[in-house]
C-alpha positions as CSV (number, residue, x, y, z in Angstrom):
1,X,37.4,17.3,-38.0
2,X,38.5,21.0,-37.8
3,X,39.3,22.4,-41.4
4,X,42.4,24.7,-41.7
5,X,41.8,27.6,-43.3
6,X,43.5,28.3,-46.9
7,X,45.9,30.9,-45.8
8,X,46.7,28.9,-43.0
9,X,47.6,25.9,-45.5
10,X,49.3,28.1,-47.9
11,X,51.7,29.0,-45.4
12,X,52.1,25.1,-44.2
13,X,53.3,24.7,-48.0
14,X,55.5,27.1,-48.3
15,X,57.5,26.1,-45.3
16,X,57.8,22.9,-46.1
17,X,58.4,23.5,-49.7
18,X,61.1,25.7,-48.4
19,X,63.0,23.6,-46.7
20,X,63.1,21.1,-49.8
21,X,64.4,23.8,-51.4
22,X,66.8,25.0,-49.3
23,X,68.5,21.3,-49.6
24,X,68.1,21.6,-53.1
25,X,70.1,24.9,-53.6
26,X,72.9,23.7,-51.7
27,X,73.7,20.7,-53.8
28,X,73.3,22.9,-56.7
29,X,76.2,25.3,-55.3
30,X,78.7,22.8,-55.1
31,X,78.8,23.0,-59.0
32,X,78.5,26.4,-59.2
33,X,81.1,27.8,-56.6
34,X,84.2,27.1,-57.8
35,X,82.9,28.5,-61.5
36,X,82.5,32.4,-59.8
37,X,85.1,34.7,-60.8
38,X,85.7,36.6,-57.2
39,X,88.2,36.2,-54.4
40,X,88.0,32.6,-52.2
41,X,86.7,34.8,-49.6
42,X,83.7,35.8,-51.2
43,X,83.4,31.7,-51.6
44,X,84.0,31.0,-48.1
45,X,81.3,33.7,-47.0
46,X,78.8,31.7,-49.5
47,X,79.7,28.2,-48.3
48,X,80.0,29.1,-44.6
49,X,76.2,31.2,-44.3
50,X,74.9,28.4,-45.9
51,X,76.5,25.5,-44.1
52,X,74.9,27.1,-40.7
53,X,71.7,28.6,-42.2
54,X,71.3,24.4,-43.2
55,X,72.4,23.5,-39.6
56,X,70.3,26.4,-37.9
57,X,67.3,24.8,-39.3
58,X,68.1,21.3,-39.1
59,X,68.5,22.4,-34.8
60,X,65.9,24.4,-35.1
61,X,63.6,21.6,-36.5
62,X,65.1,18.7,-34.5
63,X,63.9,20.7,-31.4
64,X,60.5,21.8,-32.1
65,X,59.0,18.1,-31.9
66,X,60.7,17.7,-28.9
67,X,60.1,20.8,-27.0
68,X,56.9,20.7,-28.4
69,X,57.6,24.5,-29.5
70,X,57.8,26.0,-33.0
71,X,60.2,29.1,-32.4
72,X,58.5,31.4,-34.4
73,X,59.2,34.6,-31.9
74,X,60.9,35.4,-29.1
75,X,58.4,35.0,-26.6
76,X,56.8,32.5,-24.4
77,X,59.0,29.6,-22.6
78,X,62.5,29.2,-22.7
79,X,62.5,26.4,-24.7
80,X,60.5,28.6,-27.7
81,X,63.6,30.6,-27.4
82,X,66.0,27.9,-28.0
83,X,64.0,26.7,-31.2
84,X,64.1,30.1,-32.2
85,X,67.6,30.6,-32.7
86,X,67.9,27.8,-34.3
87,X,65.2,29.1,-36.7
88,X,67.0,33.1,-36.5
89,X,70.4,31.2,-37.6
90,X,68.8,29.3,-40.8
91,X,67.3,32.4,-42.0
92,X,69.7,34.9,-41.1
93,X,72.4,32.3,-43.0
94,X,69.9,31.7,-45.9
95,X,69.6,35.6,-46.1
96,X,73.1,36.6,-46.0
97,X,74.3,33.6,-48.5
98,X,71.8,34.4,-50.9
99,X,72.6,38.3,-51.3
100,X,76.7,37.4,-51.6
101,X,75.8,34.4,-54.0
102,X,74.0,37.3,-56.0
103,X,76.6,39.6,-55.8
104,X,79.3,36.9,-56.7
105,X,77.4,36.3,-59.7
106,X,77.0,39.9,-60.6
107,X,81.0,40.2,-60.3
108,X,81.2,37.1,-62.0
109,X,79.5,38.2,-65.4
110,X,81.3,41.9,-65.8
């Protein structure tokens, strides 16, 4: 049996406790958006980068089993590259939903 090393499954928990938490922080927004004080649009940009950084990943992760690639750079097959995007979408949507929900809540407490 070949042992992982402990960076190796260090980074294996963090994904994965990542994605648990991703799920997790979008149930918890659906009690908290309609509470911020700033224009619908703001609340559309929240709810809209985090409905497709949630779909990005659910492609992304759908694919890799099948394609037998893990998309973690844009290299290698063409496959790789589709799992990829799916993987570039969930982050860049995490990413940009997390800095407007901070700055909604910032706007929301002055």
């Amino acid at each position: 049996m070949h042992k992982k090393s402990d960076e190796t499954i260090r980074a294996w928990k963090l994904a994965h406790g990542s994605l648990a938490l991703g799920g997790t922080t979008n149930f918890a927004l659906v009690g908290v958006l309609s509470s911020l004080q700033v224009p619908g649009v703001i609340k559309w940009i929240i709810a809209i980068a985090f409905i497709s950084s949630a779909y990005g990943f659910v492609f992304g992760l759908l694919l890799e089993p099948i394609l037998c690639e893990r998309g973690l750079s844009w290299s290698g097959t063409s496959a790789n590259k589709v799992v990829f995007v799916g993987n570039t979408i969930g982050a860049i949507g995490s990413l940009v939903g997390a800095v407007v929900l901070v700055y909604a809540a910032y706007k929301s407490l002055i």
